[in-house]
NUVOVO-267656 format. One record per atom (N, C-alpha, C): residue in one letter; x, y, z. Coordinates in steps of 0.05 Angstrom, whole numbers, plus 5000, padded with zeros to 4 digits. Example, Ala and Ser with C-alpha at 12.3 -4.5 7.8 and 13.67 -1.06 7.14 Angstrom:
! residues 2
A526448865156A524649105156A526449345156S525749555142S527349795143S525850015157
! end
This chain:
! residues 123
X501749775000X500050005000X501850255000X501850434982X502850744970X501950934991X502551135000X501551405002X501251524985X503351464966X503251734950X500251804935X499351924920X497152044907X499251974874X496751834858X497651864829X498752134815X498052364829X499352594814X502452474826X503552484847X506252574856X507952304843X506152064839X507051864821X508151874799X506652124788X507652154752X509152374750X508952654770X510552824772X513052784762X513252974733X516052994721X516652794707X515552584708X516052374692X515052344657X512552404658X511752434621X509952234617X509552164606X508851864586X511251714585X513251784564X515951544561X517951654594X517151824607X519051854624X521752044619X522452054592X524752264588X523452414564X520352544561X520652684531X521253004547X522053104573X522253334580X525453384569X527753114570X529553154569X530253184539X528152984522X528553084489X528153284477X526653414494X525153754497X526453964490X528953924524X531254064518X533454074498X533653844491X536253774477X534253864443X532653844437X531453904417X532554314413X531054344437X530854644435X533954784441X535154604450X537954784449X540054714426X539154484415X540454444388X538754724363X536354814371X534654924344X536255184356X536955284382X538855484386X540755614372X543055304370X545255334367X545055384330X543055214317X542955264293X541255524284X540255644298X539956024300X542256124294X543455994303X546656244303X548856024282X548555794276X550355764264X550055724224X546555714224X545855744197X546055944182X546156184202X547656434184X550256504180X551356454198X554356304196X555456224174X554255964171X554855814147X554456004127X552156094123X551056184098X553256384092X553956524111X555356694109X557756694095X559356534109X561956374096X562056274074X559556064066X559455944046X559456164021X556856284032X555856534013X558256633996X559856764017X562656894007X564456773980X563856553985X565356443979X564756293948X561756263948X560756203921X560956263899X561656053884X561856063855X565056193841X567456213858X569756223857X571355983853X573355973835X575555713824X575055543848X575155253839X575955113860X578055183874X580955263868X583055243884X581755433914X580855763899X580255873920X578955803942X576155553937X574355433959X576255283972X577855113960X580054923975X581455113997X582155373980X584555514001X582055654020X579955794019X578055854039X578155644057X576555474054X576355284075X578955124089X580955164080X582855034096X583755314126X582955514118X582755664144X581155524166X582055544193X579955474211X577655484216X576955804215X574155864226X572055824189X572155804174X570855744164X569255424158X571555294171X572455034168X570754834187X571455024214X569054974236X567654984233X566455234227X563255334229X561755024208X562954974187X561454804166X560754524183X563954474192X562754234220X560454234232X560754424254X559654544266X556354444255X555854704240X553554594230X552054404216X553954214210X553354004201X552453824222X554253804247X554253614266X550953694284X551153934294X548953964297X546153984278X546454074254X544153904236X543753664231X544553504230X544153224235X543753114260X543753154283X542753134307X540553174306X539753494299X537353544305X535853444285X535853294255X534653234252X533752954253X536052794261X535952564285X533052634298X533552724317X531752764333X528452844332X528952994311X526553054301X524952954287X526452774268X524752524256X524252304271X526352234289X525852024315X523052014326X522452294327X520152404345X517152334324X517652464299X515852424286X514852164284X517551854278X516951644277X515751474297X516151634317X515351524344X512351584347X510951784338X508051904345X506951784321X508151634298X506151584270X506351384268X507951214274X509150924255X509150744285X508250424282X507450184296X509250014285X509749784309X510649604305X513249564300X513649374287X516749304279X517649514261X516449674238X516449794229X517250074232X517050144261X517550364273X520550284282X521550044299X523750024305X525750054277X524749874252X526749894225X526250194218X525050344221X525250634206X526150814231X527050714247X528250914271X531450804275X532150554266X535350564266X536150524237X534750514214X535350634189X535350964191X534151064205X533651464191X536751464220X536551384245X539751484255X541751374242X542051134234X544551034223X545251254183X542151244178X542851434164X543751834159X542951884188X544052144196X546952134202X546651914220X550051974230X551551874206X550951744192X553151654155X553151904147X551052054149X550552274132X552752534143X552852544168X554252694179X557552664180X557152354186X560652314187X561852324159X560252304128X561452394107X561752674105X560552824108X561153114110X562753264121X562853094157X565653264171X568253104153X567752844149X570252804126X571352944106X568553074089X569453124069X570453444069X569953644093X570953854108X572853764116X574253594126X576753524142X578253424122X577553304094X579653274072X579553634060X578553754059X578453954048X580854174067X580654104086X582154334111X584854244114X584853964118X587353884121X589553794095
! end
């Protein structure tokens, strides 16, 4: 036999128990891409439609080099997460498990070719 009352039971907990913490991590990843998609644009912008050699020699500087990481790593996270979410509220069954570690295994491929292909480009 409980004391507690079903409110103080569920208090903070959710439905799955952690969607407060996907919450956060959602909203401070859409943060960081506030400030780093103009960034990019920015850099990239500059930089558009100039000889290859010149993009090669741009981007082998640091800070432009980063920022492309940068926002790459966190766009693919968040959209990890965001489709995670979607697949989770629409899609049943086994079905839901195969389209939730196909769309991450396909983000994070997606991501780790890009910081590659920035890190062949820089280095």
């Amino acid at each position: 036999m409980g004391f507690k009352t079903d409110r103080k039971r569920a208090a903070g907990l959710g439905s799955a128990k952690s969607g407060t913490m996907h919450h956060w991590h959602m909203m401070v990843s859409a943060v960081a891409l506030t400030g780093l998609v103009p960034l990019f644009i920015f850099t990239f912008g500059s930089i558009l439609g100039h000889p290859y050699e010149e993009v090669v020699a741009y981007y082998q500087r640091p800070v432009p080099a980063t920022i492309a990481v940068l926002t790459l790593l966190v766009g693919f996270y968040h959209f990890r997460s965001g489709v995670q979410t979607l697949i989770e509220d629409y899609v049943h069954g086994f079905t839901r498990k195969a389209l939730i570690i196909s769309m991450i295994c396909l983000s994070y491929g997606a991501a780790a070719l890009g910081v590659i292909a920035v890190l062949r480009i820089a280095l």
